[in-house]
C-alpha positions, 0 to 999 in steps of 0.5 A, spaced: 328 934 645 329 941 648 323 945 650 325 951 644 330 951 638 337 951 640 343 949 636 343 942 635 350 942 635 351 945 642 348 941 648 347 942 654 348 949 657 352 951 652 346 951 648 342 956 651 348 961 653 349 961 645 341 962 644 341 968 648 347 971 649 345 977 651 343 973 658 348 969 658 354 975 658 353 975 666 353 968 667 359 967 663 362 973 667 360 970 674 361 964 673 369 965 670 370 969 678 368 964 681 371 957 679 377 961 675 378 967 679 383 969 685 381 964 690 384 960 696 381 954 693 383 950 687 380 951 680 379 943 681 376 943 688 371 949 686 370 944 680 368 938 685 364 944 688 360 944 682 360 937 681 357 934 687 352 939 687 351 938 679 351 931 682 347 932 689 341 935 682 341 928 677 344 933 672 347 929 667 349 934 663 353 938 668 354 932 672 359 930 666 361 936 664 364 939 671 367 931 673 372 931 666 373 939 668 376 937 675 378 930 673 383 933 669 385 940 673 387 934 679 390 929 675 386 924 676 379 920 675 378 917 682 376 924 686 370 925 682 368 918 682 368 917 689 366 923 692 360 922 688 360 916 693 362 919 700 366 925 701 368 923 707 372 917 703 374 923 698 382 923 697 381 931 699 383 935 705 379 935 711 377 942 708 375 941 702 370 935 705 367 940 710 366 945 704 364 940 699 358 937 704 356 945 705 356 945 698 351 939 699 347 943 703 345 949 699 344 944 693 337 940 699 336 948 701 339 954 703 336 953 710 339 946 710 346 950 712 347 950 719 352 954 724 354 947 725 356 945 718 359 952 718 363 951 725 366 944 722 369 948 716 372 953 720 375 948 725 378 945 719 381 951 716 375 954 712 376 962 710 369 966 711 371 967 703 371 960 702 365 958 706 361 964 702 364 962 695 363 955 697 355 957 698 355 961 692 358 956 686 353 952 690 347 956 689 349 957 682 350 950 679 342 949 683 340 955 677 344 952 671 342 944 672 335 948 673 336 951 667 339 945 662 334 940 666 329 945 665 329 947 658 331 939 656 337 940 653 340 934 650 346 931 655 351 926 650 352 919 653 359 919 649 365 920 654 369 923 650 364 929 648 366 930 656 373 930 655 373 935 649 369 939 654 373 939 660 378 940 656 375 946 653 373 948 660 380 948 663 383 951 657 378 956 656 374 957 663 368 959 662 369 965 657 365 964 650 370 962 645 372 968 641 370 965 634 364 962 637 361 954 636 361 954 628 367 949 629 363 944 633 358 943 627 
């Protein structure tokens, strides 16, 4: 039961972005350029960023959400899966492996990052725009599985909840919809 009243029909982050909406503005507009912004990376490997960090967090709630989100931008359910596993036996590039163990890092403690870590993604290609966005989504996703963690929002153990909200994710972004949550009553 979440710590303060929000709409019983949005769970999750959700929930809380529509319980202020003034606060959730810059959040949503942040979290848009960053995993649906111009970028180097995919949507679906910024997707796997917020996943193993949502992961890496033991939040269910964003755990599910950005796993059906980058399951369905890389057309398939078996990198989520074992990426949450061993990202060294993820089917992605060397990179993005470099990248995402980055991302695992930031999720222990910013100070955790080190110039090895950092010299491991270059050496595989990674952009100094890569590595700093790699770090920011991370440092972003710790504040919202703290966030939904935090206030108790509610995570739904149906699956098919996830998919209808990937979908809505890759179909929206991170964009509120423009005539709200009502529909989802």
């Amino acid at each position: 039961m979440p710590h303060i009243p929000l709409p019983g029909h949005l769970p999750g982050i959700t929930g809380l972005l529509e319980y202020s909406q003034e606060s959730a503005q810059p959040i949503r507009v942040l979290t848009q350029l960053l995993l649906r912004g111009p970028s180097t990376l995919t949507p679906g490997e910024r997707e796997l960023i917020a996943t193993i960090v949502s992961h890496q967090n033991e939040c269910r709630f964003c755990t599910a959400a950005h796993t059906a989100a980058a399951d369905l931008l890389l057309g398939d359910t078996e990198t989520c899966h074992i990426m949450k596993q061993d990202i060294d036996a993820a089917p992605v590039s060397h990179k993005m492996k470099a990248l995402l163990k980055i991302a695992g890092l930031v999720q222990v403690s910013g100070k955790a990052v080190t110039s090895e870590s950092i010299a491991e993604a270059k050496h595989h290609g990674a952009t100094d725009l890569e590595i700093h966005d790699t770090v920011l989504i991370a440092a972003l996703f710790c504040l919202y599985n703290r966030y939904v963690d935090g206030m108790a929002t509610v995570a739904p153990t149906d699956p098919d909840f996830y998919k209808g909200l990937g979908e809505r994710l890759v179909s929206n972004g991170y964009n509120r919809l423009p005539n709200g949550y009502d529909h989802l009553k």
